[in-house]
C-alpha positions in Angstrom: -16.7 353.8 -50.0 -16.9 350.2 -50.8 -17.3 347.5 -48.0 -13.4 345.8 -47.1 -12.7 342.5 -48.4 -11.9 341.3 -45.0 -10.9 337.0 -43.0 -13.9 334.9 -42.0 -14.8 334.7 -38.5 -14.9 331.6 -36.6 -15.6 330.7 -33.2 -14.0 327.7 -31.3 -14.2 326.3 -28.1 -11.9 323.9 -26.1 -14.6 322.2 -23.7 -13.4 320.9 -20.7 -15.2 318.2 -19.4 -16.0 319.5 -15.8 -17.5 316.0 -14.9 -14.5 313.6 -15.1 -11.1 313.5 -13.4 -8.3 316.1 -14.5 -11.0 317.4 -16.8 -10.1 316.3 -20.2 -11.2 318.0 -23.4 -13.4 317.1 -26.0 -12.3 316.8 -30.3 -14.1 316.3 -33.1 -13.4 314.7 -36.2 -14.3 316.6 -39.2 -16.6 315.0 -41.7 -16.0 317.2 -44.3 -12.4 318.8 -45.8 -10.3 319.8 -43.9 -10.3 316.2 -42.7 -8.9 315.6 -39.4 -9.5 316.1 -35.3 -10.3 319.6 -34.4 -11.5 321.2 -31.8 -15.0 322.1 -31.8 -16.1 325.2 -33.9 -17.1 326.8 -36.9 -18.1 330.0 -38.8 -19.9 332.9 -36.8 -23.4 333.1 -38.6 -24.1 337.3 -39.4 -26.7 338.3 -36.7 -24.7 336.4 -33.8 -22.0 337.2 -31.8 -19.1 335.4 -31.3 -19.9 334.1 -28.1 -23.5 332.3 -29.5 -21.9 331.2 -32.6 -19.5 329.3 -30.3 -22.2 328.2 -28.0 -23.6 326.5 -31.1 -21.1 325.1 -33.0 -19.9 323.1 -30.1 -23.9 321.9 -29.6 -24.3 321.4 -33.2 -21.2 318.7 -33.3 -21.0 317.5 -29.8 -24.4 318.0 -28.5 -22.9 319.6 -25.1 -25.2 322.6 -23.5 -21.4 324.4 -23.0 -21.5 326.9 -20.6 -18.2 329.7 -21.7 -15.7 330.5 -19.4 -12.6 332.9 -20.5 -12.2 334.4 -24.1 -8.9 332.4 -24.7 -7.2 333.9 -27.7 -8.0 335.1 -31.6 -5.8 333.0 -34.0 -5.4 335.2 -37.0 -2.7 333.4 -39.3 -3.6 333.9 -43.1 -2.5 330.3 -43.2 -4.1 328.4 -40.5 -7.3 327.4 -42.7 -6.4 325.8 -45.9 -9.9 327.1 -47.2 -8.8 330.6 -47.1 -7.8 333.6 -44.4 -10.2 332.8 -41.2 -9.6 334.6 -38.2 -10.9 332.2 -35.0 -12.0 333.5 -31.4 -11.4 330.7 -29.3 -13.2 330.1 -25.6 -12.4 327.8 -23.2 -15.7 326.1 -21.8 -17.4 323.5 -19.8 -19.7 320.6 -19.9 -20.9 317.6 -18.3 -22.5 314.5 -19.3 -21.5 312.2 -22.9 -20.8 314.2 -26.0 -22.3 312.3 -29.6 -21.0 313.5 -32.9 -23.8 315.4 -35.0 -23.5 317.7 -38.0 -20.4 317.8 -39.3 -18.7 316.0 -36.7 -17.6 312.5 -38.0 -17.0 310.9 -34.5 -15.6 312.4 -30.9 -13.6 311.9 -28.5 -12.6 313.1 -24.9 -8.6 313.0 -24.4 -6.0 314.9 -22.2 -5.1 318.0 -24.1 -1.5 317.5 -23.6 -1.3 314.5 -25.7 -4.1 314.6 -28.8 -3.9 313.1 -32.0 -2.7 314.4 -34.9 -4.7 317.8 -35.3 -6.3 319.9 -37.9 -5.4 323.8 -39.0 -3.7 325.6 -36.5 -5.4 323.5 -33.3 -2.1 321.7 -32.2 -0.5 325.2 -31.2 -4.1 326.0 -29.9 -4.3 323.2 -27.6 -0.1 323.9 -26.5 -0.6 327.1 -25.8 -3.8 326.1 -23.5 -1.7 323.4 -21.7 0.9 326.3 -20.9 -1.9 328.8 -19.6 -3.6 325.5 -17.8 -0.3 324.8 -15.8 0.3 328.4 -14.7 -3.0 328.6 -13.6 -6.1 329.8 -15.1 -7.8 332.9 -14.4 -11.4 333.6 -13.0 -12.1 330.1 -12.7 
C-alpha cells in the first residue's frame, strides 16, 4: 500500500514570560512569506517529536531555553497556512530573561496576549482562545 499523502506538522508555542508582571507573551515577526507577527513555531523535523521540535523552534527565533507546560490545542484548518494544509500542535510555555530575534525571526516583541498586533495564519484565534482558557484558569500550573 502506498504511503498517505497527508498535512505538515508544525509545532508552536505561546511563551509566557514568567519573569515580568501579568506574564506577557512573546511574537515573532516572520522574515520570510507568510509575512507578519506569529507566534513562535515551525515545522516538526522527522526524527523529533513534537514536543523538541517546539522546544527548538521557539530557541531557534527567540533564543529562549523554553521550558513546556500544557499541550494547548492542534489547529488543523486546511486553510490556516497559505503555503498549504499544515496541521500545528501548539504548547503553552515559559521563559525568563530578554528574547533576540534569530533565524527566521525578523524582530520580537513581548505584548499582552489580549491585545497583539495584527497576526499571521490562524494565530489571532490561537491567542483568543488562550486568553479564554487563561481567564477561567489554567490547569496543572
Amino acid at each position: 500500500m502506498p504511503r498517505p499523502v497527508t498535512p505538515a506538522l508544525a509545532a508552536d508555542v505561546i511563551i509566557e514570560m514568567v519573569d515580568r508582571p501579568g506574564r506577557p507573551i512573546v511574537l515573532i515577526e516572520r522574515r520570510f512569506e507568510p509575512l507578519g507577527w506569529a507566534i513562535p513555531g515551525g515545522f516538526v523535523d522527522v526524527g523529533e517529536t513534537v514536543e523538541q521540535g517546539a522546544i527548538r523552534e521557539a530557541l531557534e527565533e527567540t533564543s529562549l531555553a523554553v521550558v513546556l507546560g500544557p499541550l494547548f490545542g492542534c489547529y488543523s484548518d486546511p486553510a490556516r497556512d497559505p503555503r498549504g494544509h499544515t496541521v500545528s500542535v501548539v504548547f503553552v510555555g515559559s521563559a525568563r530573561g530578554e528574547p533576540r530575534a534569530r533565524d527566521d525571526a525578523r524582530a520580537v516583541t513581548v505584548v499582552d496576549p489580549a491585545t497583539p498586533p495584527p497576526l499571521a495564519f490562524d494565530h489571532a484565534r490561537i491567542l483568543a482562545d488562550f486568553c479564554r482558557w487563561r481567564a477561567a484558569g489554567r490547569p496543572g500550573r
